[in-house]
N, C-alpha and C positions, 0 to 999 in steps of 0.2 A: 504494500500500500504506500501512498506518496506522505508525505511528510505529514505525521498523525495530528498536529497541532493545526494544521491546516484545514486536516478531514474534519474533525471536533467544532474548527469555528464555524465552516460551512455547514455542518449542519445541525449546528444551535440555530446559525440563521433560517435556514429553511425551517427551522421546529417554532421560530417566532413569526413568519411569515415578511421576514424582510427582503426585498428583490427577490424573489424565489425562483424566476424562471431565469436569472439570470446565477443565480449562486445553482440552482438545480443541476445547470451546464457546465461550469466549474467543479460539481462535484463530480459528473460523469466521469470528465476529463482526469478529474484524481484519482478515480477507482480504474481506468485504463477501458472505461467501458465501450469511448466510440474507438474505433478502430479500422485502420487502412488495409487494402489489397483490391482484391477482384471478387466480389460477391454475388451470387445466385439467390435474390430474396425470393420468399414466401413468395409473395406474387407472379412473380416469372417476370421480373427485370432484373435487370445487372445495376452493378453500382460499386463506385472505389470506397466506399465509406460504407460500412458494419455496425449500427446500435447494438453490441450484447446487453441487452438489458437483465440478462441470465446472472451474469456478474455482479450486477446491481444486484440482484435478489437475495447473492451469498450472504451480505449482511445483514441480517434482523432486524438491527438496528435503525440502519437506514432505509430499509423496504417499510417502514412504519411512518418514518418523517416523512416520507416521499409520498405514500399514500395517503397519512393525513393530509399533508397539504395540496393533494388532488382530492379529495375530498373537502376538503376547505374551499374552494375551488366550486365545487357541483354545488353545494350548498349555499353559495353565496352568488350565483347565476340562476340559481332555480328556486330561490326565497324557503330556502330550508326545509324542502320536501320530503315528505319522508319515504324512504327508499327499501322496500321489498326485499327484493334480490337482486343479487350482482354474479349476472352471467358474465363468461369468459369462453373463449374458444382456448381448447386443449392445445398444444400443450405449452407454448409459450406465453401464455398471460394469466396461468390458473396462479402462480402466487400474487402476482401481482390483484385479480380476482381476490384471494383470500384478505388482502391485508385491507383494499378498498371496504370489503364487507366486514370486516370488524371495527374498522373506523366509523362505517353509518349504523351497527348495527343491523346490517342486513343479514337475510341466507346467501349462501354463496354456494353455487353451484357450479358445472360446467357443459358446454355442450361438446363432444367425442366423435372421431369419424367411425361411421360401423362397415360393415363388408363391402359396401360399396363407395365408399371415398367420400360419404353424403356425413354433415353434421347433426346427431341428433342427442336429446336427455336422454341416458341410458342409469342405471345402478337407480331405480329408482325416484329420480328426479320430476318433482312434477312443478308447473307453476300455476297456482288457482287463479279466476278470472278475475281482473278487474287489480290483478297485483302492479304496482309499482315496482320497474325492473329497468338499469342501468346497466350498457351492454361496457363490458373493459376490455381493454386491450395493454399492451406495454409498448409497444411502436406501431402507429400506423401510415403506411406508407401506397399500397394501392385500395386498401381496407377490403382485398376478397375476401378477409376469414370474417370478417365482421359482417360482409353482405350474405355470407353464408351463415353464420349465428340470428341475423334478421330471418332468412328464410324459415330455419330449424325456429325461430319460435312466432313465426305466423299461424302455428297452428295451436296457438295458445291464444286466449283473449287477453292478455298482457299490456300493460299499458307503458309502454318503452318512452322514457323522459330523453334518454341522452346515451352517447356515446361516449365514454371517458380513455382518456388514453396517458398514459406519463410523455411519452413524444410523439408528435405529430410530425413527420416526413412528408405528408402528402401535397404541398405546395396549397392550401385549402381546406375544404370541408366534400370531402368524394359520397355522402351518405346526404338521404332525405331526413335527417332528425341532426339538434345540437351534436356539435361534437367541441367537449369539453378537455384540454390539452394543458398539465402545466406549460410545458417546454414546445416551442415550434421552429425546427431544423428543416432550414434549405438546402437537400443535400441531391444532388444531380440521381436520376437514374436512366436507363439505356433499356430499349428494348434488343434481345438477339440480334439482330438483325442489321444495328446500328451501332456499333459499338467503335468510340475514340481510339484512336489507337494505342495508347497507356493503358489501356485495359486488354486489347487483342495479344499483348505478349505478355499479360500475367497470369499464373497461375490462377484458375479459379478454384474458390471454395464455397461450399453449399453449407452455414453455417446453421442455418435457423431449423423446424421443427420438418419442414417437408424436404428433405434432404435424397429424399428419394426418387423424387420429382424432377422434370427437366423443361 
């Protein structure tokens, strides 16, 4: 870890709500979280630049500060709503999921791919009609898993307030509902097809949860 005195003031700050999305980035940078090469995202674009927000999670600690103040966050855009459930798509935003939902006191659930690559509630997960339900993420950048967590709960009368996310990548808002972001990073991405040539002689790596995917 980078210089612990550092870590500690950064995130007193975040835990007091001072500049947050600017110290939240600062502290990425300390835990070594964004990071450089040739990437194959979730979505199927490329990109020199990597959010492990996995790393971030290592810590307890700071996966608490972070959540509360993205919860600080929802609650202070949505005039302090009270929040049901807190869906997550598997498997890269289920802790992040968990820490949101003990911050609001919500249930915390997830939705999982089954035999056929489709996202749905499985282990008994159900959502009754008419619940207050915030969809998380930990990066979103073309928001397919989120468009598919929307899907997977159209078939619930759920009453969806917001998307929340710790970073937003996506140059905007890609979803028909809020999408609530501490952090918002311009970070280039590339379809196959297009790619810079600083990326056409790098190795590539498939970092994130769909790794198996191309």
């Amino acid at each position: 870890m980078a210089d612990l005195l550092e870590y500690q003031a950064l995130c007193w700050e975040i835990a007091s709500g001072k500049d947050v999305e600017e110290n939240v980035f600062r502290l990425l940078e300390c835990l070594n979280v964004v990071i450089k090469g040739h990437f194959l995202l979730s979505s199927g674009l490329h990109s020199d630049t990597y959010v492990q927000c996995a790393k971030l999670f290592t810590y307890p600690d700071v996966a608490a500060i972070i959540c509360n103040a993205l919860y600080g966050k929802l609650i202070k855009d949505f005039s302090n709503a009270k929040i049901d459930f807190v869906v997550a798509p598997a498997l890269g935003a289920m802790l992040c999921g968990y820490e949101l939902a003990r911050a609001s006191g919500a249930h915390n659930i997830f939705c999982e791919r089954n035999a056929q690559d489709v996202f749905e509630l499985r282990r008994g997960f159900y959502i009754p009609e008419n619940s207050v339900v915030v969809i998380v993420e930990d990066v979103v950048t073309s928001g397919k898993s989120v468009q598919e967590v929307l899907c997977c709960l159209s078939d619930y009368k759920c009453n969806i307030i917001a998307i929340c996310s710790v970073i937003n990548r996506s140059n905007g808002n890609p979803f028909n509902y809020p999408l609530c972001s501490l952090i918002n990073m311009d970070l280039k991405t590339y379809d196959a097809n297009n790619l810079p040539e600083h990326l056409i002689s790098m190795p590539l790596h498939r970092p994130g949860s769909n790794f198996n995917k191309t």
